[in-house]
Steps between C-alpha positions, in 0.01 A plus 500: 500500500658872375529740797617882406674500831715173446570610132590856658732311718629311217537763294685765758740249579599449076548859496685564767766319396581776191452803788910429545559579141726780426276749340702486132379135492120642533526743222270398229384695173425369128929467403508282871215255443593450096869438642357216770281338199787430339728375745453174535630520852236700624126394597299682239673298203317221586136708423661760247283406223201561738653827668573678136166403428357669792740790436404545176173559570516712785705724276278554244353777639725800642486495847579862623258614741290220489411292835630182515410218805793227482229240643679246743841670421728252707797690463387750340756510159218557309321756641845687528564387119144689419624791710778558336305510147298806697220322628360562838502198692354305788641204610267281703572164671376271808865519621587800663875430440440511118389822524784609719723320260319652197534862635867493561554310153267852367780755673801271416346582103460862536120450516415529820306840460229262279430187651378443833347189676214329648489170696202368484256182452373557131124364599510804658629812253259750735806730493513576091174658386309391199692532163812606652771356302555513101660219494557201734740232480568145681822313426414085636223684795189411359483188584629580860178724552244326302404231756429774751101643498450862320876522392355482125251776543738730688744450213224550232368843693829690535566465133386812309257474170642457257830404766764200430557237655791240406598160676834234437367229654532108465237339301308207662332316198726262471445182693868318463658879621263504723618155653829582471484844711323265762780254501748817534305634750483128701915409463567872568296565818378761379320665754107589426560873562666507197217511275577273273235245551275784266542560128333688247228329289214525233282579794694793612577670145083446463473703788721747366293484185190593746658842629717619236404637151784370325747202586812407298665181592923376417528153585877399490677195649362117404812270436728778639336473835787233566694815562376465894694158469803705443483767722899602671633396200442691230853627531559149316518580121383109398158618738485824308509364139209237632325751652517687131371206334222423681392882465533454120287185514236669693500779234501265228282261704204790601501656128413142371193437753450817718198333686792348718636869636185469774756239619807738575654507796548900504260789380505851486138655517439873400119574583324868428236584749 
């Protein structure tokens, strides 16, 4: 059973861990997080097909002046990422420690004077008023607030008409991923806080379809979802050239029958209110 004060808990404790960082580690802006894509040393290779996606997107539009809520911002790179492109932005999390974290990560980019931070259960958004935010983003959150009652709604009312909201998220169609995330999740430990247990599906991009005028949809990620049998080694150059083939057969393999990409592992979702 999900409790928001043992995932808090959970969640605090992560975080805290990156409080000791020196602050030139926590600087993050579009060069930084392009850089850490393409290092296959660093976390975010492993999803950079799913993180350009999402950055793409987000993009799209300039983002001066406009009001941004990094929704579930863990800590908080991309809320400071959308900062630095102008935006102002709210970083909101369960944790209070991400939002410590994300707020020192905001001066140690020069952005401090736009991006502030709110921790909070997101069933409960009383604090933001109706249509507050242009544009809100979650980076791998949804499916941490989903299984919580009115979370969906309060997202849904503090997005403006005609307002944006995108989500990276892992795709739950797919029963043998689907297995295989369980069987992680079992010879890992992983602890239920985590969130994991809760994936995106048909059901939720329906309800999307329900509250939002306009949804586009990226799948990305069938065969190449072996990548998460790889992961801490894709310094390895024999693991990057397989990685690179398995991408090509996905592209070759989804342009042949594209009724298969509802079975990606990965999906960025741009939706219009």
């Amino acid at each position: 059973m999900y409790c928001p004060q043992f995932e808090r808990e959970f969640y605090d404790r992560v975080y805290a861990a990156h409080l000791a960082r020196p602050d030139h580690e926590l600087v993050v802006n579009r060069v930084v997080l392009l850089d850490q894509m393409d290092n296959p040393a660093a976390p975010a290779y492993e999803r950079r097909r799913l993180y350009r996606a999402a950055l793409d997107s987000l993009l799209a539009e300039p983002l001066e002046g406009r009001s941004v809520l990094d929704y579930g911002c863990g800590p908080g790179d991309w809320g400071v990422l959308l900062a630095t492109e102008g935006a102002s932005v709210t970083l909101l999390d369960l944790s209070p420690v991400a939002i410590e974290l994300g707020l020192r990560r905001a001066r140690a980019s020069g952005v401090a004077d736009r991006v502030r931070g709110v921790a909070r259960d997101a069933s409960d958004l009383g604090c933001f008023a109706d249509g507050e935010f242009d544009l809100v983003f979650a980076c791998a959150s949804l499916h941490h607030t989903l299984k919580y009652p009115a979370a969906f709604a309060e997202l849904v009312r503090v997005i403006r008409p005609g307002g944006k909201l995108v989500l990276a998220e892992t795709l739950g169609n797919n029963p043998l991923l689907n297995a295989a995330r369980r069987w992680r999740a079992r010879l890992e430990r992983e602890p239920v806080e985590q969130g994991e247990g809760i994936v995106l599906s048909d059901a939720e991009i329906d309800l999307l379809r329900r509250h939002f005028r306009q949804v586009e949809i990226v799948p990305m990620n069938l065969l190449a979802m072996a990548k998460r049998l790889f992961r801490g080694r894709f310094t390895l150059p024999w693991v990057r050239r397989l990685l690179g083939g398995l991408e090509q057969a996905d592209a070759w393999l989804l342009a042949w029958r594209p009724e298969l990409k509802r079975y990606c592992g990965e999906v960025v979702i741009t939706a219009v209110k």
